[in-house]
PLY file of the C-alpha trace (Angstrom):
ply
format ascii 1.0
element vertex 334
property float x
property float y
property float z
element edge 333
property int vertex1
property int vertex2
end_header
11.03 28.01 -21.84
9.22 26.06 -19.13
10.89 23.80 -17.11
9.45 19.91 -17.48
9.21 17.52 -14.48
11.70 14.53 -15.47
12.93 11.56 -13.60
16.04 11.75 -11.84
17.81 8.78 -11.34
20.94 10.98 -9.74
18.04 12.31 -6.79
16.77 9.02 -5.83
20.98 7.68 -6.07
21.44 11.08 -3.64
18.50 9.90 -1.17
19.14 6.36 -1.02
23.11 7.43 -0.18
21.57 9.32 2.81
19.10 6.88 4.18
21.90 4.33 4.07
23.79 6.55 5.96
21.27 7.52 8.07
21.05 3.80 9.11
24.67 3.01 9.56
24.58 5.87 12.06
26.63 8.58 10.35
25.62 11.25 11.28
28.44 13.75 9.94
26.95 12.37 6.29
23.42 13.29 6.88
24.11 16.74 7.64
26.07 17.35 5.34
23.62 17.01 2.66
21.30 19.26 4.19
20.62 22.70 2.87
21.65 25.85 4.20
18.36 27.62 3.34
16.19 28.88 6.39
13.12 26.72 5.16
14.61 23.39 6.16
12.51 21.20 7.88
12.45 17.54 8.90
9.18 15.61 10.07
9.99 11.83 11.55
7.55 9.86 11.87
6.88 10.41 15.72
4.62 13.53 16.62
7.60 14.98 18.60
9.59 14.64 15.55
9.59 18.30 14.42
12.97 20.38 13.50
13.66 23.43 11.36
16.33 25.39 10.26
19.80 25.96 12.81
17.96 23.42 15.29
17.95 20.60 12.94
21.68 21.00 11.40
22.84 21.48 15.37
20.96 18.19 16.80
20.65 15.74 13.94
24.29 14.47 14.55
23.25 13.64 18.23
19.57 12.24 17.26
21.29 9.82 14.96
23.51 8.51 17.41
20.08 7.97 19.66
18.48 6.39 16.65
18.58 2.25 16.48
20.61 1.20 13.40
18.60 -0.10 10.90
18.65 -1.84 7.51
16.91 -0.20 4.50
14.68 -2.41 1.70
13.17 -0.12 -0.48
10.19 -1.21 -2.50
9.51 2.32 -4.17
12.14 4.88 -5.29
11.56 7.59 -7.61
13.68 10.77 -7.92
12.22 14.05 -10.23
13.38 16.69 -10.82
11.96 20.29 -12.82
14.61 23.06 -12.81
16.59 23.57 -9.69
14.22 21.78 -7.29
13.74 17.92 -6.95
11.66 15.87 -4.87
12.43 11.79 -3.99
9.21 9.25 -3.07
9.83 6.24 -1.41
8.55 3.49 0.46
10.18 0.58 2.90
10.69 -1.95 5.11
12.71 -0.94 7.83
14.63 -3.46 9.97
16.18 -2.90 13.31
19.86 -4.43 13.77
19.61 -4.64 17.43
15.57 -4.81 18.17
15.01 -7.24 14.36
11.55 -5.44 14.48
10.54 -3.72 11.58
8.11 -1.54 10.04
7.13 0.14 7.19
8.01 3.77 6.06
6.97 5.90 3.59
8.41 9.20 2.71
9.26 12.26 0.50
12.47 14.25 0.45
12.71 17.70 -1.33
15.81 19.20 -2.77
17.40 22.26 -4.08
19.72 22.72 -6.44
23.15 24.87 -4.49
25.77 25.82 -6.22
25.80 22.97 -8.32
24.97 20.38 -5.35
21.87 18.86 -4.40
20.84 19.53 -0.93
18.16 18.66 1.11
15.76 20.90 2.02
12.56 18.97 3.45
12.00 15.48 4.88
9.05 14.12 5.67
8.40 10.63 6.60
5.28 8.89 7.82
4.06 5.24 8.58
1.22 3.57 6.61
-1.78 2.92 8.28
-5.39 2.28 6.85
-8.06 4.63 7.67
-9.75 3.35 10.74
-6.55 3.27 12.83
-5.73 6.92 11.53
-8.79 8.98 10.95
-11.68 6.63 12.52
-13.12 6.41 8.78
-13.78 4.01 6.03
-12.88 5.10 2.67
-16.39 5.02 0.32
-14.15 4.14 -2.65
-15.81 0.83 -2.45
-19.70 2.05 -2.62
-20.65 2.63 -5.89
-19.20 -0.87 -6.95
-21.13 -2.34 -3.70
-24.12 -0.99 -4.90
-23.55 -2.36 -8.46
-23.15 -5.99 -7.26
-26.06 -6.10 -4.93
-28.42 -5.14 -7.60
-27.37 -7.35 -10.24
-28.83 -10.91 -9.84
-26.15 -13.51 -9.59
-26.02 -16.76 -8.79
-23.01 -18.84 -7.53
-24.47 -22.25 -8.56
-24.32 -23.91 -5.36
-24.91 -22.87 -1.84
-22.32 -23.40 0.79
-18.87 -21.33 1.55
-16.93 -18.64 -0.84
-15.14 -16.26 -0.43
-15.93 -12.85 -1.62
-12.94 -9.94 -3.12
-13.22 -6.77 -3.87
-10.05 -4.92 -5.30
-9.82 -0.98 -6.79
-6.80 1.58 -7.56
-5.61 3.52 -4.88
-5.67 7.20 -5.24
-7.64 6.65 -8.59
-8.82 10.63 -8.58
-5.85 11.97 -8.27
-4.21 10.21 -10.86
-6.88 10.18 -13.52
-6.56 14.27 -12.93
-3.12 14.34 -13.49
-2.42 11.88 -16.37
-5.49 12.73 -18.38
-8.42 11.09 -19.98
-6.56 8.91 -22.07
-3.99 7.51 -20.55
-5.67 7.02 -17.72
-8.15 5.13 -19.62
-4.89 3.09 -21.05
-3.96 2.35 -17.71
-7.31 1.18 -15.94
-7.61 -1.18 -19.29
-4.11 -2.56 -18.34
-4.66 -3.07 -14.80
-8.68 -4.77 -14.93
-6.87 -7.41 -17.58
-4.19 -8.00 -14.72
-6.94 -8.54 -11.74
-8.90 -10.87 -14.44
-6.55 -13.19 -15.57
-5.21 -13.57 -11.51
-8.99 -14.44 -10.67
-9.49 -16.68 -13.39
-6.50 -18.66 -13.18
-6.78 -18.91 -9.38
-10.26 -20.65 -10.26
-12.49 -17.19 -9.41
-15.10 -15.65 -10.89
-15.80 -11.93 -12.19
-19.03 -10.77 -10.65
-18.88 -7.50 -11.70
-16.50 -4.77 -12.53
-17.49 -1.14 -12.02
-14.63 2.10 -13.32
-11.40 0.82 -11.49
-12.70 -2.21 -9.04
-13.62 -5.59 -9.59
-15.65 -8.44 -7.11
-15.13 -11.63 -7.87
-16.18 -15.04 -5.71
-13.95 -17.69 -5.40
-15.33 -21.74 -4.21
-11.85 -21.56 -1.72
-10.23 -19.37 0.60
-6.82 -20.56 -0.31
-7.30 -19.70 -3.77
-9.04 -16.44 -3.26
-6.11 -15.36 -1.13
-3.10 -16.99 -3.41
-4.81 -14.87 -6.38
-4.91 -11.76 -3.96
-1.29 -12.44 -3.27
-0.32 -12.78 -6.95
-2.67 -9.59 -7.65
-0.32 -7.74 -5.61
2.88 -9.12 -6.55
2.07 -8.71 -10.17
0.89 -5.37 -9.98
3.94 -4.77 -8.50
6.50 -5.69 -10.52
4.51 -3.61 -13.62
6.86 -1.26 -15.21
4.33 0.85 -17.11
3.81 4.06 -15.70
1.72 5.50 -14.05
2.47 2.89 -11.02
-0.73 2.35 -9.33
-1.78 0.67 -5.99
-3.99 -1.76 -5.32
-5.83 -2.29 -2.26
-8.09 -5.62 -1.53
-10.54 -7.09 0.73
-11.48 -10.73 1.31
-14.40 -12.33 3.62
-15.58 -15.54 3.80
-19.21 -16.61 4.50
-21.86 -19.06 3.68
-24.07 -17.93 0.54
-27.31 -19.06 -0.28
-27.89 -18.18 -3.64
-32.26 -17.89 -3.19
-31.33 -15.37 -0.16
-30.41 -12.26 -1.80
-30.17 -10.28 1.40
-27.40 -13.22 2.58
-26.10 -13.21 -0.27
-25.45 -9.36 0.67
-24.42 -9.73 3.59
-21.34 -11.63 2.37
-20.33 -8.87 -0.36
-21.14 -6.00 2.30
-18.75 -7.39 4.94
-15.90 -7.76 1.94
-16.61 -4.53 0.81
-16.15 -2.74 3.91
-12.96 -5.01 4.71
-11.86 -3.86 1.51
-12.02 0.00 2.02
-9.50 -0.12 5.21
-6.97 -1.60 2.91
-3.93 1.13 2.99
-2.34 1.13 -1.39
-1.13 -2.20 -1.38
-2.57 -3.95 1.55
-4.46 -6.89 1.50
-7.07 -6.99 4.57
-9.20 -10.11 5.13
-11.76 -11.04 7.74
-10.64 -13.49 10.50
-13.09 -15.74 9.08
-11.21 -16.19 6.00
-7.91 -16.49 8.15
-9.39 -19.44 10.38
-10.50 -21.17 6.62
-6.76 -21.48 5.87
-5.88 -22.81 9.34
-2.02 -22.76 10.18
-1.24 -22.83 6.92
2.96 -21.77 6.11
1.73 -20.34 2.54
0.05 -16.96 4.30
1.21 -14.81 6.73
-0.65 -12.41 8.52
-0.23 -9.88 11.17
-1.94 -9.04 14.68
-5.89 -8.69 14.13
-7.59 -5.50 14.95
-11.29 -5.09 16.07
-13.27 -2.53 15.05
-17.02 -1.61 13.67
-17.85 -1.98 10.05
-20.40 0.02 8.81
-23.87 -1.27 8.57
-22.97 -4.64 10.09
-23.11 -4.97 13.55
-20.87 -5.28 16.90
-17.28 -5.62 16.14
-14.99 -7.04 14.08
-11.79 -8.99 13.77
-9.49 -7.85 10.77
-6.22 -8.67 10.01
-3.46 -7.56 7.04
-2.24 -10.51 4.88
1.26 -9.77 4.56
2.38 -11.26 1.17
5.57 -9.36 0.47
7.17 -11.46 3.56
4.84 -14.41 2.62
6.39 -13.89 -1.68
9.92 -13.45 0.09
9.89 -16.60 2.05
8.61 -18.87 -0.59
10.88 -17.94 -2.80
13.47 -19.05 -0.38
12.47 -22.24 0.39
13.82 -25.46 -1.30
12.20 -26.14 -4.54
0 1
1 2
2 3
3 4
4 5
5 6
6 7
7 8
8 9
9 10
10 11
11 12
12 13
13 14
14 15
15 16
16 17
17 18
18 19
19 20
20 21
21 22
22 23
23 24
24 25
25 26
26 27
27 28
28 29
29 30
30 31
31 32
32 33
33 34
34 35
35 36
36 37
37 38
38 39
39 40
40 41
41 42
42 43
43 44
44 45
45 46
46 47
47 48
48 49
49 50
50 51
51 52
52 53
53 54
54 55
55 56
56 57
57 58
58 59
59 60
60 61
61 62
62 63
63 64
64 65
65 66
66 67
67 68
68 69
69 70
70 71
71 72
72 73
73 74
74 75
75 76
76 77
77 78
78 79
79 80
80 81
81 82
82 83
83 84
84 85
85 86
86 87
87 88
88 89
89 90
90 91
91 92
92 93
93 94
94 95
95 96
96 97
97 98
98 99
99 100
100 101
101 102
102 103
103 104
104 105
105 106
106 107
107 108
108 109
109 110
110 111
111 112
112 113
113 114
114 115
115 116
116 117
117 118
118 119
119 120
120 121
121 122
122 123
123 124
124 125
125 126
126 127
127 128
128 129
129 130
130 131
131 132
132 133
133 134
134 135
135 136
136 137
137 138
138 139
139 140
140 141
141 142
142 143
143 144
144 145
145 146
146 147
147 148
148 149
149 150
150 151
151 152
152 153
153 154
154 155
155 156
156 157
157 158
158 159
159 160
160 161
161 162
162 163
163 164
164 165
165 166
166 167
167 168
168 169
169 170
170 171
171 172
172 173
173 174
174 175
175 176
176 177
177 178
178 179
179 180
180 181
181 182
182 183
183 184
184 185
185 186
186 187
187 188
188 189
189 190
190 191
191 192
192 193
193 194
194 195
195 196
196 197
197 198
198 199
199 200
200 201
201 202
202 203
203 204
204 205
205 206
206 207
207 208
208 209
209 210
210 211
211 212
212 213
213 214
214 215
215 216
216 217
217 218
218 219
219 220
220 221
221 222
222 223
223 224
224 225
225 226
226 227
227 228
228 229
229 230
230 231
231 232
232 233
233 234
234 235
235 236
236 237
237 238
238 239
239 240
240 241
241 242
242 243
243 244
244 245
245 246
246 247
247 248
248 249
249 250
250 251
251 252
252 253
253 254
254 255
255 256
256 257
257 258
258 259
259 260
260 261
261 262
262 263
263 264
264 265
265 266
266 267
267 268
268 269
269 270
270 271
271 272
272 273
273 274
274 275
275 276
276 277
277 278
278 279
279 280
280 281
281 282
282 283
283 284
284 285
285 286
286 287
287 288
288 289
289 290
290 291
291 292
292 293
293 294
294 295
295 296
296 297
297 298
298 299
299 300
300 301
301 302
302 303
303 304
304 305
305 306
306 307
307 308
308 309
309 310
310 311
311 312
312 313
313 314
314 315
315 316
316 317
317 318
318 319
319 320
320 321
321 322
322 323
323 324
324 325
325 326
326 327
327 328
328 329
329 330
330 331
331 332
332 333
């Protein structure tokens, strides 16, 4: 009989357990969950970050103890498992109790079942960044729909300001392979009525929609980033599976609707915005930031300047953090 991949609620209960202790500094915890196999192996997230076997069991105890203490908020934990091996994916926010910075971390944890224990046997964690910072590269996920909007005549109704958005799945390939035709047909279905009814009620509207990705225009930058926001949150909190990603882009600029090649200009600079989004980033051009002023509703962190392709000198692009934006205004007084 061939073992099935399942969930494992017990691996990701295991994992979290460790992180926690991990943060809390215990280091006597940590290492005891590791395996006793020659092929362990932990990757941090810093280059140096590199341990195997005897070398890891001997010096985690002391690298904890070097390590800040830190708070763990997951916002992705899954746990599978398929005969005695089991692998945990997660993703974070990770706050430091002395420093209060924090960051984001990703990672994956493999296990092996021992004797009837689960033990640890790889670690690898990494942080998030989008393609430019990483690999000096924008992601073409983004073309075929660019290409698809700039040759369809459209007209906004008015000239003046909009604000232009593209969104697609993350990792769309790779998950259409695995899940198969269908479901993955199911599940793009699912999604495209999620993005649509977030533009519509946010005042938008659908330009075009090509496989996965959707433009739409919106008359304000406000609303065009609220919906963004609520894209993301909703998308989120799906339960369906297969979970899926979303990653959007957002520029601002003045359209004249008889100047199709300003017109394209607009979309362009959106779409390339859009394809340094990281799975679940919003980016947005700085003109778009500077339409929303000092406005408490968004929050957004340090800009980044860089080249966009086909559109020259550089340019100022900054990630709209709505999970901190969602969290605090949810806190404040109703």
């Amino acid at each position: 009989m061939t073992d099935t991949i399942r969930p494992s609620p017990e691996l990701a209960a295991i994992v979290e357990r460790w992180i926690k202790a991990y943060g809390r500094g215990d280091g006597e915890t940590v290492a005891n969950l590791f395996s006793d196999d020659p092929v362990l192996s932990y990757f941090g997230s810093d280059e140096d970050e590199a341990w195997r076997d005897d070398a890891l069991r001997r010096g985690m105890a002391q690298y904890i103890q070097e390590v800040p203490r830190f708070q763990w908020h997951p916002e992705e934990l899954r746990g599978f498992e398929c005969g005695f091996l089991g692998w945990v994916e997660w993703k974070a926010t990770i706050d430091a109790i002395e420093t209060g910075q924090s960051a984001q971390l990703r990672s994956t944890v493999i296990l092996k079942l021992d004797k009837g224990s689960w033990k640890i046997v790889h670690v690898h964690n990494s942080i998030p960044v989008n393609n430019v910072e990483g690999f000096g590269y924008e992601a073409k996920g983004f073309e075929e729909l660019l290409d698809a909007a700039l040759s369809t005549p459209y007209e906004l109704g008015q000239s003046g300001i909009a604000t232009v958005m593209f969104t697609d799945i993350a990792d769309s390939t790779t998950i259409a392979e695995t899940i198969g035709d269908t479901l993955w047909t199911d599940a793009v279905r699912r999604h495209l009525k999620l993005v649509e009814t977030h533009i519509v009620d946010g005042g938008g509207q659908l330009v075009k929609s090509l496989g996965d990705g959707v433009m739409s225009t919106f008359a304000s930058a406000r609303a065009a980033l609220l919906a963004a926001q609520n894209i993301q949150q909703a998308n989120a909190a799906e339960t369906a599976e297969p979970k899926l990603q979303v990653r959007i882009g957002l520029h601002t600029g003045e359209v004249i609707t008889t100047d199709a090649d300003h017109f394209g200009t607009v979309v362009n600079k959106a779409a390339r915005i859009a394809s340094l989004a990281a799975p679940s980033d919003i980016c947005v051009s700085d003109a778009t930031r500077i339409m929303v002023g000092g406005s408490n509703e968004f929050l957004f962190r340090e800009p980044m300047t860089i080249p966009l392709k086909g559109l020259d000198g550089e340019h100022s692009i900054l990630k709209l953090d709505w999970q901190k934006t969602t969290k605090k205004l949810d806190s404040q007084p109703k």
